[in-house]
C-alpha positions as CSV (number, residue, x, y, z in Angstrom):
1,X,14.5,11.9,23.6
2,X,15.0,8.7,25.7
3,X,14.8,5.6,24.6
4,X,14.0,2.6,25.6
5,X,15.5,-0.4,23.8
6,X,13.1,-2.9,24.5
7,X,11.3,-4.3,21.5
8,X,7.4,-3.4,21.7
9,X,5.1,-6.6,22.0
10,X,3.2,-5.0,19.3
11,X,6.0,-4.8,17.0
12,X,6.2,-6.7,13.5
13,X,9.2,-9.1,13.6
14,X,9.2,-8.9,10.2
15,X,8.8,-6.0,7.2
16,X,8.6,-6.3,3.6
17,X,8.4,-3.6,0.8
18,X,6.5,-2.5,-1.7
19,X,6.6,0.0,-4.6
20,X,4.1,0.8,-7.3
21,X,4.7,0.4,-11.0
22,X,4.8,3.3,-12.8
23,X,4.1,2.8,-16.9
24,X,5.9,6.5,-18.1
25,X,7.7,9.5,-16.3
26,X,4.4,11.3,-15.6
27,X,4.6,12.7,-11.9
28,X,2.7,14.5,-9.6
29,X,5.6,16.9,-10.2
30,X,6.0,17.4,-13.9
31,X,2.3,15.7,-15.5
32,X,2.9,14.2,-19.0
33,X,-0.6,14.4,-21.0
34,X,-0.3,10.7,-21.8
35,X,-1.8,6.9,-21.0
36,X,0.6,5.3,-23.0
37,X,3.1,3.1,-22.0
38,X,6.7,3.8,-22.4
39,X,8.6,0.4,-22.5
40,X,11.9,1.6,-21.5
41,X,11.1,3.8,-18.8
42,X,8.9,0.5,-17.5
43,X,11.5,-1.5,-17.9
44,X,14.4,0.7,-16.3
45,X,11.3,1.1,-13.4
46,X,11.0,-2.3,-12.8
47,X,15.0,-3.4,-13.3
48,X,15.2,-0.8,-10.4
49,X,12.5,-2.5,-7.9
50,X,14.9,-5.6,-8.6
51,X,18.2,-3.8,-7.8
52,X,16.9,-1.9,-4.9
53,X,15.7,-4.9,-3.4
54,X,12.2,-4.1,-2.4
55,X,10.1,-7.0,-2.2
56,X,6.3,-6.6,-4.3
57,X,5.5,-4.0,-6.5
58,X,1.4,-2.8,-7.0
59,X,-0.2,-2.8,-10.2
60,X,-3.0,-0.3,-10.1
61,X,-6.4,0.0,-11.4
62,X,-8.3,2.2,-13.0
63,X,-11.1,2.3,-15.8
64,X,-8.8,4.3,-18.1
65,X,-5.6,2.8,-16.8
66,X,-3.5,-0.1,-18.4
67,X,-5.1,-3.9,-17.3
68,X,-2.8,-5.0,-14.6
69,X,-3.3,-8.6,-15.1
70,X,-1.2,-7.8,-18.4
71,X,1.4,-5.5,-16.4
72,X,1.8,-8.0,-13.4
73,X,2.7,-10.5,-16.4
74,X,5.1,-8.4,-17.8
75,X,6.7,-7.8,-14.8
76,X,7.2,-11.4,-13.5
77,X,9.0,-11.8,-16.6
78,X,11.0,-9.0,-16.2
79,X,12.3,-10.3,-12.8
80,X,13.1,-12.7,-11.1
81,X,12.1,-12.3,-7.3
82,X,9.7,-9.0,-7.4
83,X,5.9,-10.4,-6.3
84,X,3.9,-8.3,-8.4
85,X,0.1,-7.5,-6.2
86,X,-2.6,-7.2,-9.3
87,X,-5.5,-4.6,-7.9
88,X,-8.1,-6.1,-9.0
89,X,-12.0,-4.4,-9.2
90,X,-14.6,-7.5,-8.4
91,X,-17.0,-5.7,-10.8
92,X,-14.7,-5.8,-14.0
93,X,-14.2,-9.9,-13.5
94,X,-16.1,-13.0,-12.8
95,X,-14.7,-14.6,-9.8
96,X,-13.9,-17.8,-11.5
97,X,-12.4,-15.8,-13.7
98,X,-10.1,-13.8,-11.7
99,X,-9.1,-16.7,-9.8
100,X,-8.0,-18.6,-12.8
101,X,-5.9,-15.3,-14.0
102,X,-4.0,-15.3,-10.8
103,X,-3.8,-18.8,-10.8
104,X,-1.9,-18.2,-14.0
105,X,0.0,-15.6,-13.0
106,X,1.3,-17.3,-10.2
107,X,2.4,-20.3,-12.0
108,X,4.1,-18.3,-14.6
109,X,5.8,-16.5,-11.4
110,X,6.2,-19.4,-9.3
111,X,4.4,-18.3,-6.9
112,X,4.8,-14.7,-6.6
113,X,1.1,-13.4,-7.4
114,X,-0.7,-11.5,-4.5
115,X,-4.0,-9.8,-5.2
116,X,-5.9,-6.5,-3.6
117,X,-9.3,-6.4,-4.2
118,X,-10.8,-3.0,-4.5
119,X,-14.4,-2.5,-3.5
120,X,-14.5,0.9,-5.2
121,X,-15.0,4.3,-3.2
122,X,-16.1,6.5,-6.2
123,X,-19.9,6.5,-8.0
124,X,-18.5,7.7,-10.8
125,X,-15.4,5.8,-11.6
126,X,-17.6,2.7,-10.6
127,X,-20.2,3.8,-13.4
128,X,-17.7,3.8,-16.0
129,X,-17.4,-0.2,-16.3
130,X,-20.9,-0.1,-15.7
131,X,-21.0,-0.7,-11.8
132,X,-24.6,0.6,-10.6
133,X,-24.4,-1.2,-6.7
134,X,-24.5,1.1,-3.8
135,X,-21.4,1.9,-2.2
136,X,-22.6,-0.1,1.3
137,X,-23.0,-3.1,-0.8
138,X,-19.8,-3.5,-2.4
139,X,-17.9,-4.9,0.1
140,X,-20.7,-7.7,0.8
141,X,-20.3,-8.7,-3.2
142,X,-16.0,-8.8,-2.3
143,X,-16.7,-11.0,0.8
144,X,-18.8,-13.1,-1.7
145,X,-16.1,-13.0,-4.2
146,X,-13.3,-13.7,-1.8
147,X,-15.6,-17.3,-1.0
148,X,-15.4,-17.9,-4.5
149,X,-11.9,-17.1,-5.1
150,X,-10.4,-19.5,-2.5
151,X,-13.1,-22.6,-3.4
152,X,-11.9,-22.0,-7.1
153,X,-8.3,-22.5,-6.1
154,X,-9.1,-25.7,-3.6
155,X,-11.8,-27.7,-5.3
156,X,-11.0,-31.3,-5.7
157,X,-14.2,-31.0,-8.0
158,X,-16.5,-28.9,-9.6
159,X,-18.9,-27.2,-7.5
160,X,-21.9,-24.9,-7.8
161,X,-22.7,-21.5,-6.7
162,X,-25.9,-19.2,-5.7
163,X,-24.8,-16.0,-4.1
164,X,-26.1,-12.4,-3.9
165,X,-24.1,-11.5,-6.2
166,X,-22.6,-14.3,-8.6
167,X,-24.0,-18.0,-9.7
168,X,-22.9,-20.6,-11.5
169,X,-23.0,-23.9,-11.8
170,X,-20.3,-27.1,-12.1
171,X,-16.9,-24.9,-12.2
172,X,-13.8,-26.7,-11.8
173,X,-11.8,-27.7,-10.8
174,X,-10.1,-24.7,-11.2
175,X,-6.8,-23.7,-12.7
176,X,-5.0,-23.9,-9.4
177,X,-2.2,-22.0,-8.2
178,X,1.7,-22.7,-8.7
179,X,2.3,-24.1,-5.0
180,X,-0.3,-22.9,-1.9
181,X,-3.3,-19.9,-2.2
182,X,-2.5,-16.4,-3.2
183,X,-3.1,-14.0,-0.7
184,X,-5.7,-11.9,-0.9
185,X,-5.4,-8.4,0.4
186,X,-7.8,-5.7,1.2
187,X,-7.8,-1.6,2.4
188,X,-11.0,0.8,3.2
189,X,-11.8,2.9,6.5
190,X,-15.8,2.2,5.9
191,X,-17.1,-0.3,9.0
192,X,-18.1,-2.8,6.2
193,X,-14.2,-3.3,5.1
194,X,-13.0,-3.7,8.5
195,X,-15.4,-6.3,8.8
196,X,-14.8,-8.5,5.9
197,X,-11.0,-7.8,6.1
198,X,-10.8,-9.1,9.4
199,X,-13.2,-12.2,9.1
200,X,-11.1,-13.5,5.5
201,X,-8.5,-11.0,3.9
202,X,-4.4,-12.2,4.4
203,X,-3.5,-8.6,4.4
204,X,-5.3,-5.3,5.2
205,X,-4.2,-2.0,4.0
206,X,-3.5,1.2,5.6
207,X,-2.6,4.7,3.8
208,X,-0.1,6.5,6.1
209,X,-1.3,8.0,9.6
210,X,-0.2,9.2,13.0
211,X,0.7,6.3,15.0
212,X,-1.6,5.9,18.0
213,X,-4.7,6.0,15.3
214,X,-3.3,3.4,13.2
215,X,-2.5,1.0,15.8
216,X,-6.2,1.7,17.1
217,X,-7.3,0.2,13.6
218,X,-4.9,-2.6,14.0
219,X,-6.8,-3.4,17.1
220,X,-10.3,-3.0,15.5
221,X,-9.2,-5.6,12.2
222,X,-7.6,-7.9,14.4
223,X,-10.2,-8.0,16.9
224,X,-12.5,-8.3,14.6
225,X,-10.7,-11.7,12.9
226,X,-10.7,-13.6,16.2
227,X,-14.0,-12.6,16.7
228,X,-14.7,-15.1,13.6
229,X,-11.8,-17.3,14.8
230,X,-9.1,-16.9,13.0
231,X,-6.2,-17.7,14.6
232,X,-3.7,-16.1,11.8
233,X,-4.3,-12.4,11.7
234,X,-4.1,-10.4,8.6
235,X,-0.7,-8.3,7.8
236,X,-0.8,-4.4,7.9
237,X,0.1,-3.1,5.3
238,X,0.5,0.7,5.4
239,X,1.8,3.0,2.6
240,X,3.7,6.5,2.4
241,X,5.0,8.8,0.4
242,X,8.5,10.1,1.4
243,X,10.5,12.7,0.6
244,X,13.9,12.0,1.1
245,X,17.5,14.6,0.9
246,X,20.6,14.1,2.6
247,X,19.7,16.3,5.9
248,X,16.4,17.1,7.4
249,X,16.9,20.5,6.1
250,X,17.5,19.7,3.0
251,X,14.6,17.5,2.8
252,X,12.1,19.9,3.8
253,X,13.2,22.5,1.4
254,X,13.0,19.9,-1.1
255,X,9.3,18.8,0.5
256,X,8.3,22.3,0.4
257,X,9.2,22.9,-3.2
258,X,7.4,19.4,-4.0
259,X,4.0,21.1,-2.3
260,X,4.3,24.4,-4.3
261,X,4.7,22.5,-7.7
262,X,1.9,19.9,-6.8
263,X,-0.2,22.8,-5.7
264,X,0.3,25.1,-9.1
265,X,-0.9,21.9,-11.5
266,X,-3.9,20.4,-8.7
267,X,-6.9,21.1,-9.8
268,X,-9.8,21.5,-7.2
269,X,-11.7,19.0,-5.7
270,X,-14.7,18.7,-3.8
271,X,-15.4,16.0,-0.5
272,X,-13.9,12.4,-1.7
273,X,-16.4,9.9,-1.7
274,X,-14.1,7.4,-0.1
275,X,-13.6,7.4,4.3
276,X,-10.0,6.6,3.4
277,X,-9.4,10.3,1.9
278,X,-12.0,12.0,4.8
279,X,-9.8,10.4,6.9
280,X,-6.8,11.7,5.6
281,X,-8.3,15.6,5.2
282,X,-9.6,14.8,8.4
283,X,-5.5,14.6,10.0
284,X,-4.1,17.1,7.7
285,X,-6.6,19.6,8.8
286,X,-5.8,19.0,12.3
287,X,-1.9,19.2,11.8
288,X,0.7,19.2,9.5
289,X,3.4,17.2,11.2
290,X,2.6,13.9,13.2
291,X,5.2,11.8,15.4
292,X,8.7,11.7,14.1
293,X,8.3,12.4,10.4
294,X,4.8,12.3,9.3
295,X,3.7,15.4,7.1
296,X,0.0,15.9,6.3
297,X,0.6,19.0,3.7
298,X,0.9,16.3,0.5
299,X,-2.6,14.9,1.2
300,X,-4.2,18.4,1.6
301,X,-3.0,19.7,-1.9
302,X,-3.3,16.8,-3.5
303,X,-7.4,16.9,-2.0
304,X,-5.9,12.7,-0.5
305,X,-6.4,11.3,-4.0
306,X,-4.7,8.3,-3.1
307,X,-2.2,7.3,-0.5
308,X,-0.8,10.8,-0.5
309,X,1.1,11.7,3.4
310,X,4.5,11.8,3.6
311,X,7.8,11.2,5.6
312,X,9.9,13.9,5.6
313,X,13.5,13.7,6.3
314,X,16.9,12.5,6.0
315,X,17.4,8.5,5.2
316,X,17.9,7.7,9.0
317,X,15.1,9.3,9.9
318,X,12.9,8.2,7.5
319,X,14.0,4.8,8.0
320,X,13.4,5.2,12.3
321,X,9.5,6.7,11.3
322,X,9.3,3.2,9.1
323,X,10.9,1.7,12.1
324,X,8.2,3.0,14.3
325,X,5.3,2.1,12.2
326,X,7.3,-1.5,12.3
327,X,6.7,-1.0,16.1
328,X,3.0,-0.9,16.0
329,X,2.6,-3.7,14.0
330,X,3.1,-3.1,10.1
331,X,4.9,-6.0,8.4
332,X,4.5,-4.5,5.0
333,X,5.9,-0.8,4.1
334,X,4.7,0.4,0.6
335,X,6.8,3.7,0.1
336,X,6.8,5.6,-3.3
337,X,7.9,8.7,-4.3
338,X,6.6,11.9,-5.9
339,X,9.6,11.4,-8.2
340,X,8.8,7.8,-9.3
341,X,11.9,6.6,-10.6
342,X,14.3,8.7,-9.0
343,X,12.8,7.8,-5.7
344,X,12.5,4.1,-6.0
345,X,16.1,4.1,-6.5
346,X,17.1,6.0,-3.6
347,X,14.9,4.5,-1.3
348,X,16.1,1.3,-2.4
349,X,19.8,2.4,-1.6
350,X,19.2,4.3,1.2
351,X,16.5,3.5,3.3
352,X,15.1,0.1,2.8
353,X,18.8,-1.4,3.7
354,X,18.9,0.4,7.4
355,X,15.5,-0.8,8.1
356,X,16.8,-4.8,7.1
357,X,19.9,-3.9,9.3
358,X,17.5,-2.7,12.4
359,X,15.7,-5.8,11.9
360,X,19.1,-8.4,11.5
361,X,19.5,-6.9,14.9
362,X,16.4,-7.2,16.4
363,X,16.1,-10.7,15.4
364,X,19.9,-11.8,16.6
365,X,19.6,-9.9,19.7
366,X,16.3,-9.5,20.8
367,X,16.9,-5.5,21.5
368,X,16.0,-2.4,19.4
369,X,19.7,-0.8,18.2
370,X,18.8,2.6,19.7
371,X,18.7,3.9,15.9
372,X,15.4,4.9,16.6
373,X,16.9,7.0,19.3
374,X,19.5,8.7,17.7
375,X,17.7,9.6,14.8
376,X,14.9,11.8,16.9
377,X,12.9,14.0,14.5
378,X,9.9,15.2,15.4
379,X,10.9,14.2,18.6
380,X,13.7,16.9,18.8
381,X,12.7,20.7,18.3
382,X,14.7,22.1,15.5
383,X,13.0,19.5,13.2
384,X,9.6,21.0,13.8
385,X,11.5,24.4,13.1
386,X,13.0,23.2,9.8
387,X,9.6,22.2,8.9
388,X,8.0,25.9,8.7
389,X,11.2,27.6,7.7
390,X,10.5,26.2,4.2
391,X,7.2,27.6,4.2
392,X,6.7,30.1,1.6
């Protein structure tokens, strides 16, 4: 392939990484029939975030899951630079509330908290806690709790509320934060959460996707946020699952093996909800294999439950796809593995240090390395011929 070393005016000059926090050894691979926590597994999870050097960690939510308030506390104690992102439901917590928990949490981290607000894609899981509001309504009550949120954190004194969705009267002033706001990050394909990410969310959320259709939604948040004026853009954040082996080969018979023993324990699923999984059934019914690395298959058997697509390859080239996605604009890379704990460590050895080197040399010399180029993939035919060979 030829290669131009020029960097892209769309590219990120910066990228930061996050993993997800995984409470016990259960896998996609091997399911263990628990929801408990296993504290040394958690801690040797989290010790490895630290070690491997990745930057946030993402505390998940679900109605049967552990509270990740609690976790994201448990891990700021645990170390000592991880930023630990607390999803966050706006129907579970007042917004008063939830801005005085992360106000806490990001004094007893010094700063570290982050939050993602999750509008909810699913009826059913929403019905659980007792959320009744229509799907196209959600994201109006998180643009309403976003207001509240920030005003909690920056009140000189109290103040009074009548929203929509939440009222109250003479709050504050709030518990505030350890040194400036926490930022507030949002995902969703639906045209609602383009609209209130771009008009007031720091950081909007992408699952994996080929590369000319994610930069087209970078385009659509960003114009959308100087449509309402804002003159700092949100940060993309975009998230993968790779599968990682010494060679490419290697890597897709492991990625093939992973698919086989996903696919024997999945259990069938009918049409998500949520435009974020349509969209990603929609790709992997149009192709497997995407750009240089980017393998659809995962997010077919696994019905997209979830950020779900993967990289497929050796460390280089994983770490040029990353490099690519860098390109088009993404300064935050969430990758996490179908072997949790296995793969945060490897990734942390492996990959996320030739990404930082690619970026040390972008920044002192104003060029792309050509690592890009000599790491083709995709781009090169035997790669697309060691990804069917593996095909059982």
């Amino acid at each position: 392939m030829s290669f131009d070393d020029s960097i892209p005016t769309t590219a990120s000059p910066e990228v930061e990484f996050i993993s997800l926090s995984h409470l016990n050894p259960s896998t996609e691979l091997e399911p263990i029939p628990s929801r408990g926590i296993d504290l040394p597994y958690f801690r040797r999870y989290v010790a490895a975030l630290e070690e491997g050097g990745y930057d946030y960690t993402l505390l998940p939510y679900g109605s049967g899951t552990a509270d990740p308030f609690v976790v994201a506390g448990a891990v700021g104690q645990l170390t000592e630079r991880i930023k630990p992102i607390v999803a966050l439901r706006p129907n579970t917590t007042p917004p008063t509330v939830g801005a005085q928990k992360l106000a806490t949490l990001d004094q007893l981290t010094e700063g570290r908290a982050v939050v993602h607000l999750i509008s909810g894609g699913n009826d059913a899981e929403q019905a659980r806690q007792g959320d009744y509001l229509p799907k196209n309504r959600r994201y109006a009550r998180t643009s309403e709790y976003i207001d509240v949120l920030r005003r909690s954190w920056t009140e000189p004194a109290p103040f009074s509320h009548d929203g929509e969705f939440y009222k109250f009267d003479d709050f504050g002033p709030g518990f505030a934060p350890y040194e400036s706001p926490i930022p507030i990050s949002i995902g969703g394909q639906s045209d609602e959460a383009f609209a209130v990410g771009g008009e007031k969310a720091d950081i909007f959320s992408f699952w994996g996707e080929p590369l000319a259709d994610l930069r087209s939604e970078i385009d659509r948040v960003h114009d959308l946020a100087r449509a309402a004026g804002r003159t700092t853009l949100p940060r993309i954040w975009v998230t993968f699952r790779p599968i990682i082996a010494r060679t490419d080969a290697l890597a897709w018979e492991k990625a093939h093996e992973y698919v086989q023993r996903i696919a024997s324990g999945a259990r069938p699923g009918g049409t998500p909800q949520n435009a974020g999984s349509q969209r990603a059934l929609a790709f992997a019914e149009r192709a497997e294999l995407y750009d240089r690395a980017l393998w659809t298959k995962t997010a077919a058997v696994t019905n997209a439950a979830g950020a779900s697509t993967a990289l497929v390859g050796s460390p280089e080239t994983v770490a040029a796809a990353i490099l690519d996605y860098v390109d088009q604009g993404a300064s935050l890379v969430s990758i996490r593995g179908y072997d949790t704990l296995a793969d945060a460590v490897d990734y942390g050895r492996y990959i996320l240090p030739l990404v930082r080197e690619e970026i040390a040399h972008r920044t002192a010399t104003g060029r792309r390395s050509g690592f890009q180029g000599r790491h083709p993939g995709n781009y090169a035919p035997e790669y697309a011929r060691l990804a069917t060979a593996g095909r059982s």
